[in-house]
C-alpha positions as semicolon CSV with decimal commas, in nm:
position;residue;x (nm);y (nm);z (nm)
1;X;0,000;0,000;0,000
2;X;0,148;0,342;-0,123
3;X;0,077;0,689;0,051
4;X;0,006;0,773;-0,341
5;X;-0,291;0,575;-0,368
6;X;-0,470;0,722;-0,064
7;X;-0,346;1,071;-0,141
8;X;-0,499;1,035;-0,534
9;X;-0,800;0,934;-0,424
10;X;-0,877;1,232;-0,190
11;X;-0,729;1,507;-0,468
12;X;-1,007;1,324;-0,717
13;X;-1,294;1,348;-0,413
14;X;-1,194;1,747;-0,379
15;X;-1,145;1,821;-0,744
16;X;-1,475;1,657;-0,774
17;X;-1,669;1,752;-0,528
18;X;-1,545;2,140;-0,491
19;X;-1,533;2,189;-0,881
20;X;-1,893;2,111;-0,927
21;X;-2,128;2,122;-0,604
22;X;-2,266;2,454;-0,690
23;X;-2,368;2,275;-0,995
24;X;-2,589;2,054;-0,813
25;X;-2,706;2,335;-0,586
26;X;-2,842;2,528;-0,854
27;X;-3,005;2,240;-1,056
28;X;-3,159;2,195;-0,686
29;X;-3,322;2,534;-0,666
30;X;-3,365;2,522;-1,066
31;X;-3,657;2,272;-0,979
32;X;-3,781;2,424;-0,655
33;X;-3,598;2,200;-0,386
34;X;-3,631;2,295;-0,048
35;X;-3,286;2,323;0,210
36;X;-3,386;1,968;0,303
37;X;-3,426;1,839;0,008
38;X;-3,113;2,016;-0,142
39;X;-2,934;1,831;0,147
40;X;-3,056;1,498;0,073
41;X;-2,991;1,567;-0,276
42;X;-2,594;1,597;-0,243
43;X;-2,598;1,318;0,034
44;X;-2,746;1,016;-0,134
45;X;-2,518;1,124;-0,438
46;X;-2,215;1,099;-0,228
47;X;-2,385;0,783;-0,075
48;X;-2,388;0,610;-0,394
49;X;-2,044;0,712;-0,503
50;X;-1,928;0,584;-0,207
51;X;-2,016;0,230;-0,254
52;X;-2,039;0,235;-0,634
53;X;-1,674;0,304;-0,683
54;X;-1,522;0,068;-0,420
55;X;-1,779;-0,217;-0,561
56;X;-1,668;-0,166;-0,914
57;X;-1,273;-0,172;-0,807
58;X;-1,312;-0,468;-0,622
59;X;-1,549;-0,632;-0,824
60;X;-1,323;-0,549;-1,176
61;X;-0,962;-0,477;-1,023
62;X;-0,995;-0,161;-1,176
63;X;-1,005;0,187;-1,078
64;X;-1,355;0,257;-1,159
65;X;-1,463;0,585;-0,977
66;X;-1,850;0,667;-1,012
67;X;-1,984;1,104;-1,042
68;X;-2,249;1,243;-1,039
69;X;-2,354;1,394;-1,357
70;X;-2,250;1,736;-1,350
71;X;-2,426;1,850;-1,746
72;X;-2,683;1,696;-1,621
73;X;-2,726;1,919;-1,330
74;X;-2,678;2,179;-1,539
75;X;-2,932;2,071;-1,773
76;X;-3,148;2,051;-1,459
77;X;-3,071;2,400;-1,364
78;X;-3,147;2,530;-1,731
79;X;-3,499;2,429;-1,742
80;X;-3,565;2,697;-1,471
81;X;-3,640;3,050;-1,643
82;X;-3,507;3,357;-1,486
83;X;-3,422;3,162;-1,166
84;X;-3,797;3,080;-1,137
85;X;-3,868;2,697;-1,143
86;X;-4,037;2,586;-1,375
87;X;-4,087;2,265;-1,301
88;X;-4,141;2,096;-0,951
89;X;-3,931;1,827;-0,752
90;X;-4,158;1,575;-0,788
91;X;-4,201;1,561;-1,148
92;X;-3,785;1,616;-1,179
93;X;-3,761;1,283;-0,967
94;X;-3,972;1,124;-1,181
95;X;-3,759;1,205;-1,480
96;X;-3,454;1,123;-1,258
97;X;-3,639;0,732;-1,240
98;X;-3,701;0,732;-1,648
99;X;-3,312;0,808;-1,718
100;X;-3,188;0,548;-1,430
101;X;-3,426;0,303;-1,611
102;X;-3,264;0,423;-1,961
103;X;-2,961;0,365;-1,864
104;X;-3,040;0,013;-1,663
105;X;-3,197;-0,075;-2,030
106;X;-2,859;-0,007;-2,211
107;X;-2,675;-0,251;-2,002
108;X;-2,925;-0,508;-2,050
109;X;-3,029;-0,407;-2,384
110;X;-2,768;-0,399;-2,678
111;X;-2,990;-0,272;-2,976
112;X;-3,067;0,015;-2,794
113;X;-2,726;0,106;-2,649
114;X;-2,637;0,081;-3,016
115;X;-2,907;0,287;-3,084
116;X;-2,793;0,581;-2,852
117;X;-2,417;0,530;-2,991
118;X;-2,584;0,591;-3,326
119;X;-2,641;0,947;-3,240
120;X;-2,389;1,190;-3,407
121;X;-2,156;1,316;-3,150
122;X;-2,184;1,649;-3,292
123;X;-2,540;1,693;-3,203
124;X;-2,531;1,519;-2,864
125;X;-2,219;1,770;-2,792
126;X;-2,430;2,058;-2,955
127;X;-2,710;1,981;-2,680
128;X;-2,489;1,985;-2,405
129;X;-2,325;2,327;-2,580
130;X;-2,668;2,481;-2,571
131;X;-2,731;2,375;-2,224
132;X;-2,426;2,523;-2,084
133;X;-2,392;2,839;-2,230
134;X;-2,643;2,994;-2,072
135;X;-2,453;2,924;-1,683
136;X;-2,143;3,122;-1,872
137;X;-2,336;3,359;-1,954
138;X;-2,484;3,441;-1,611
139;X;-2,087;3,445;-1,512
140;X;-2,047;3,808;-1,686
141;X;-2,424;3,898;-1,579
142;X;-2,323;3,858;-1,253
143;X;-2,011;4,049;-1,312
144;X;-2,223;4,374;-1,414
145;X;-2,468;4,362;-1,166
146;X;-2,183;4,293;-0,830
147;X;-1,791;4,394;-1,014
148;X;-1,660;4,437;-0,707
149;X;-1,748;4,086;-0,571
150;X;-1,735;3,890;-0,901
151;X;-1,436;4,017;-1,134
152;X;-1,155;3,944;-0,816
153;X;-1,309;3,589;-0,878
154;X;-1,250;3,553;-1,266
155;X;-0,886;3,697;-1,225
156;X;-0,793;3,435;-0,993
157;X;-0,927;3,193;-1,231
158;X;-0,740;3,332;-1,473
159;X;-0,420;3,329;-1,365
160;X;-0,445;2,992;-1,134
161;X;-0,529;2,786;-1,521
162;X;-0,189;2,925;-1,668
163;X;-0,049;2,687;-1,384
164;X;-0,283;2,421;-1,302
165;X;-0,675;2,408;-1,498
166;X;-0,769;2,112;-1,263
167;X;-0,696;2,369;-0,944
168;X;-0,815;2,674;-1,094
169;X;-1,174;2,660;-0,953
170;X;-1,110;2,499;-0,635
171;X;-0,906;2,829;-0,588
172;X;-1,160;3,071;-0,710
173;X;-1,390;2,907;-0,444
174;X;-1,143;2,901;-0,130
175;X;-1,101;3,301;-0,287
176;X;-1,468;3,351;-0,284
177;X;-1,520;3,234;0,062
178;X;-1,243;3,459;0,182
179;X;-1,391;3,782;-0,004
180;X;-1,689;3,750;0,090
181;X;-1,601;3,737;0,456
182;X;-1,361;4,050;0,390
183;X;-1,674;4,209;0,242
184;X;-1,903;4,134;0,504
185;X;-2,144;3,955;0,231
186;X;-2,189;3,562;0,435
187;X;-2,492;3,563;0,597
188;X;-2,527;3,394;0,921
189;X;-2,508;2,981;0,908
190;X;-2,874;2,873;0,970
191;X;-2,691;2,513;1,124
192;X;-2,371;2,437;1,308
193;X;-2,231;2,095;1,221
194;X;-2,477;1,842;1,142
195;X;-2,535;1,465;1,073
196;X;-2,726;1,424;0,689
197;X;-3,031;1,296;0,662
198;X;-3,261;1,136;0,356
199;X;-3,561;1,280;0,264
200;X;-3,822;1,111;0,041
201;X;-3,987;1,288;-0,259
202;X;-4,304;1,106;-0,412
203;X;-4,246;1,097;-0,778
204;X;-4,477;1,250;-1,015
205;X;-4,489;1,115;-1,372
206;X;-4,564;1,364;-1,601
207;X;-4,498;1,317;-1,969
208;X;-4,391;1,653;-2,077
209;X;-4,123;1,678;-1,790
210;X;-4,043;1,307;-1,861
211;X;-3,957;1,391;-2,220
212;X;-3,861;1,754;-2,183
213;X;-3,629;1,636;-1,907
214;X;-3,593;1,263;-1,820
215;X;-3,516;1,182;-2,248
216;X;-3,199;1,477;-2,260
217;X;-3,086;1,379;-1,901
218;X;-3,021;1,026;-2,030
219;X;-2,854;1,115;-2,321
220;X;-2,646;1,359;-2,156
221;X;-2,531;1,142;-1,867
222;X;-2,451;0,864;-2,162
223;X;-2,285;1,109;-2,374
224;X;-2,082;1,324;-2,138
225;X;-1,999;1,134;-1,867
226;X;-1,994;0,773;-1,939
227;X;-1,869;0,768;-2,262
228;X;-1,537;0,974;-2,186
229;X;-1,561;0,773;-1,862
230;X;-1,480;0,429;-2,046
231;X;-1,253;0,644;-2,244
232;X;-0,993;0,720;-1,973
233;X;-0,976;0,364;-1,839
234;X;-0,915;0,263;-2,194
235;X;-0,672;0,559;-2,211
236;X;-0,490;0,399;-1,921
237;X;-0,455;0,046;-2,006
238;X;-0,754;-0,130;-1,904
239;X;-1,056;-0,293;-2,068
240;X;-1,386;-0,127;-1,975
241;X;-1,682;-0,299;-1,823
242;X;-1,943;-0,141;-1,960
243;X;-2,221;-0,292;-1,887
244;X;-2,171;-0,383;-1,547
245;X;-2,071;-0,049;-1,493
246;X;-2,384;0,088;-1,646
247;X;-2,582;-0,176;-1,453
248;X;-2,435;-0,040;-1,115
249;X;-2,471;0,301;-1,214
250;X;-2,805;0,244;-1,331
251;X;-2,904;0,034;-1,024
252;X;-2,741;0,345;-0,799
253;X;-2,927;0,622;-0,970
254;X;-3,257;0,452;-0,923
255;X;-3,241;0,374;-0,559
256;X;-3,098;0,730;-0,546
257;X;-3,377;0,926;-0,736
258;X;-3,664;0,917;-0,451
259;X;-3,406;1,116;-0,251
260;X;-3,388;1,377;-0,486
261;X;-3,056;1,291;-0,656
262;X;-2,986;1,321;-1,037
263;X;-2,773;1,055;-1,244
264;X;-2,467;0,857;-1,058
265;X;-2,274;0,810;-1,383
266;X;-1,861;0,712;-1,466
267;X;-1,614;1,001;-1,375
268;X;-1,436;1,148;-1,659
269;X;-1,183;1,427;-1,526
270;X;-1,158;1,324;-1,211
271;X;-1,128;0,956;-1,328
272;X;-0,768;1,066;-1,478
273;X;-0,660;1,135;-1,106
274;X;-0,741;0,788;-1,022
275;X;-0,646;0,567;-1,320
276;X;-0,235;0,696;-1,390
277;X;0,118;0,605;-1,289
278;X;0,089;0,877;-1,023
279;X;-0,081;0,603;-0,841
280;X;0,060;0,351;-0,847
281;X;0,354;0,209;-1,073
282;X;0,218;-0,122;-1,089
283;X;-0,137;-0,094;-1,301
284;X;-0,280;-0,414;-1,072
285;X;-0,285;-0,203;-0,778
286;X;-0,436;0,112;-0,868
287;X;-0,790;-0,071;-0,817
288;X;-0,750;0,036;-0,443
289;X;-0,769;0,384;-0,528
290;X;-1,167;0,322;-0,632
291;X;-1,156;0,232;-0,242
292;X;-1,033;0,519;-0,058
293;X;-1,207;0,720;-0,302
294;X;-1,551;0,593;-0,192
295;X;-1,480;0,624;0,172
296;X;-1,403;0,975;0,102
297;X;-1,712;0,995;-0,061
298;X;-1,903;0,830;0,237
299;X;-1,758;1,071;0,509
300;X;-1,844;1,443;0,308
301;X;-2,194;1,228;0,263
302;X;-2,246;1,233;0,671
303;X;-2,213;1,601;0,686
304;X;-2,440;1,690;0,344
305;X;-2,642;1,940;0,536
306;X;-2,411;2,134;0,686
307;X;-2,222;2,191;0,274
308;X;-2,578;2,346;0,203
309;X;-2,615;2,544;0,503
310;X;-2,274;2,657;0,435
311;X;-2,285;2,744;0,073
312;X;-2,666;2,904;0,131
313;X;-2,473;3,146;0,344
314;X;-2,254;3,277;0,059
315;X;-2,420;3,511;-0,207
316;X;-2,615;3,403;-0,479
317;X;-2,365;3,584;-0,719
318;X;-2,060;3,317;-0,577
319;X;-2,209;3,051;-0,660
320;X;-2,354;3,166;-0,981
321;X;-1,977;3,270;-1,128
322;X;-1,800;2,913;-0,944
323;X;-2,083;2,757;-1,198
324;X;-2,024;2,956;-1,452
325;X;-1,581;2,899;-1,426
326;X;-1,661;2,571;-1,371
327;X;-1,908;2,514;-1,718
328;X;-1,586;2,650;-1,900
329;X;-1,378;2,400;-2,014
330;X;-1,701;2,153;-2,074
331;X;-1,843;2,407;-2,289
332;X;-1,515;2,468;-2,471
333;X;-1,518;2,106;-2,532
334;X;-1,881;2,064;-2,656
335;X;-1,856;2,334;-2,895
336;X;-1,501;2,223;-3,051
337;X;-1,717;1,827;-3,089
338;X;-2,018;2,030;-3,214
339;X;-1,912;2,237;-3,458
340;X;-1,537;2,126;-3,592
341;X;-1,709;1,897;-3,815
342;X;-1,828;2,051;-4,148
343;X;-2,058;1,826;-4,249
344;X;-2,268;1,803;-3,958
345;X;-2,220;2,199;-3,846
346;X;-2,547;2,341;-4,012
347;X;-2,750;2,119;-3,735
348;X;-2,543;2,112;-3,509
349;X;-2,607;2,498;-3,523
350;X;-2,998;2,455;-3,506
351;X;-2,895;2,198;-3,198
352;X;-2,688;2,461;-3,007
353;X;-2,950;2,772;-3,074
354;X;-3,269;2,599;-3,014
355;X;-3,138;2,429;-2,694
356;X;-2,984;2,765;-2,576
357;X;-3,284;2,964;-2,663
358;X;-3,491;2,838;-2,355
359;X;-3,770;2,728;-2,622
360;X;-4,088;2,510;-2,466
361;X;-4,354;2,371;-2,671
362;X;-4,633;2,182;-2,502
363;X;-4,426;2,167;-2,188
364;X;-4,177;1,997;-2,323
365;X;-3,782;2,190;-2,267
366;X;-3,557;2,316;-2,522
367;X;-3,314;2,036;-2,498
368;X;-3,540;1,767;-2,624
369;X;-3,674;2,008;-2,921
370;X;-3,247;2,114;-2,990
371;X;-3,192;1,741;-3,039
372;X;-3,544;1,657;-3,208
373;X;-3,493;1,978;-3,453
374;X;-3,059;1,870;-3,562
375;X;-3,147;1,483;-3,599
376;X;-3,404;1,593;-3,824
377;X;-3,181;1,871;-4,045
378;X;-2,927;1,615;-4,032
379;X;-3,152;1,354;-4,163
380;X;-3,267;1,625;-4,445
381;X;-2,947;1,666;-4,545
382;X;-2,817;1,342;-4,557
383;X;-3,140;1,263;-4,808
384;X;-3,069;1,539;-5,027
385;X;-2,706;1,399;-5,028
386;X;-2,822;1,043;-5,144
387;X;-3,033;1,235;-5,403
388;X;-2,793;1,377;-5,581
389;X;-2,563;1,169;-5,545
390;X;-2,841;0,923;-5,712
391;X;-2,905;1,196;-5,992
């Protein structure tokens, strides 16, 4: 046993965790969740990361680490409009069931998760673009409406990422904690130190939210998180088991969803932290990282409530721009997959716009008519292509 393994496993748990809680907190309040349920929202999530991971090490002799979606929160987050849900809790955790089921179904099911691979990665990516943009926008909203408290922010991200990227926002949110205190801006804590606890949320079914939601949340989970999570473990020398992984993750994020948590899904980023030579030399002994990583996991899940009550006592504008730093890099990423490719660009375009522009037909989001709206002007244009290629 090497200090290394331990020590990788707790920078993956911060980098993870700090980089993209106030993701989570804001898809919470983007569906109306109250401090409880916000609470038992990031502790079931940590819950099942804690025993998904080490079960998947041990089980595979790999270092499998589980996340929780983080474009998925934000595509949670997105379907409120002006900060005013739009949807309620209940009918999110019913979507949350449909895309645990989805993914449960791809394990067991290999048309289908042949089906889902058979989406172009440029629209998928354009989706997720469209989805994210709008939390980098708020950044430099926020920045006009409170300079003083938001532009010290972005120039510490900005010169921590010529150093480190991975670091870069866990700095800018140590820095926000500390300026806000200088300015007098954190709000009393409602709670000392507390032990989480699990609240219940009855689902509600409802069709429009189910598509509008539970459909995009599926495909973004599958597309942006598990994907790129099978891709590092190839990337470091091992063989990927995907369907028992998506069977555990699948299992996780159904038992999970009555709590009020979103998808458990592979870690991507943070996976790199747990999968390389800084390890462990010796590639059969890296699994035990997946370990230590999920006990980390298990202890910031005992003190859930007392993250929320700390990060409800910061102003809304920190942990609007830590979201907004944090979206980034994804979005960089989603927009190079979306749009680098010339011949699917045009609806890809149409993807990116529609998504972005908050559009809602018969209840059902933006992100479900973004994908519904490229497929089909990429399904136009590959017809016309046949066509004259016929002629």
């Amino acid at each position: 046993m090497r200090l290394s393994i331990v020590s990788s496993a707790l920078v993956g748990v911060l980098v993870g965790f700090g980089s993209s809680v106030t993701i989570v907190i804001a898809a919470a309040h983007g569906v109306g969740a109250t401090p409880a349920q916000v609470a038992s929202w990031i502790t079931v999530l940590c819950i099942t990361m804690g025993i998904s991971s080490p079960l998947l090490s041990w089980l595979h002799r790999m270092p499998i680490v589980t996340a929780w979606s983080t474009p998925g929160a934000a595509l949670i987050g997105a379907t409120a409009v002006a900060g005013v849900p739009t949807i309620g809790i209940e009918a999110a955790v019913g979507a949350f069931l449909l895309a645990a089921v989805l993914i449960i179904l791809c394990a067991a099911i290999k048309p289908l998760a042949d089906l889902i691979a058979r989406i172009p990665a440029a629209i998928a990516a354009a989706m997720l673009a469209g989805v994210l943009i709008g939390f980098v926008i708020d950044l430099f909203d926020q920045a006009a409406t409170d300079p003083l408290l938001v532009l010290p922010l972005i120039a510490v991200f900005l010169a921590v990422r010529l150093f480190n990227a991975t670091w870069a926002v866990i700095a800018v949110l140590g820095t926000a904690v500390a300026w806000a205190a200088i300015l007098g801006r954190i709000a009393p804590l409602e709670t000392g130190l507390a032990f989480s606890s699990l609240e219940l949320v009855s689902p509600v079914f409802d069709t429009t939210v189910l598509l509008g939601l539970g459909v995009p949340l599926f495909l973004v989970s599958m597309a942006s998180q598990n994907l790129p999570g099978f891709a590092v473990l190839k990337a470091a020398g091992y063989e990927p088991p995907a369907r028992s992984a998506l069977t555990i993750t699948g299992l996780a994020s159904l038992l999970s969803a009555p709590f009020g948590a979103h998808t458990t899904t592979m870690a991507a980023i943070t996976a790199s932290l747990c999968t390389g030579p800084d390890v462990h030399p010796d590639p059969a002994e890296r699994w035990k990282c997946g370990l230590f990583y999920g006990l980390f996991y298990l202890i910031l899940g005992t003190i859930g409530v007392s993250i929320v009550a700390g990060f409800a006592a910061l102003p809304t504008a920190i942990i609007a721009t830590v979201a907004g730093l944090v979206l980034i890099g994804p979005l960089m990423g989603s927009l190079h997959a979306g749009l680098s490719a010339e011949g699917t660009r045009f609806p890809a375009v149409l993807t990116l716009t529609a998504t972005a522009s908050g559009l809602s037909l018969f209840g059902i989001g933006s992100a479900f008519w973004g994908l519904a709206l490229g497929l089909v002007a990429l399904g136009l244009d590959r017809i016309m292509k046949k066509n004259r290629e016929a002629l």
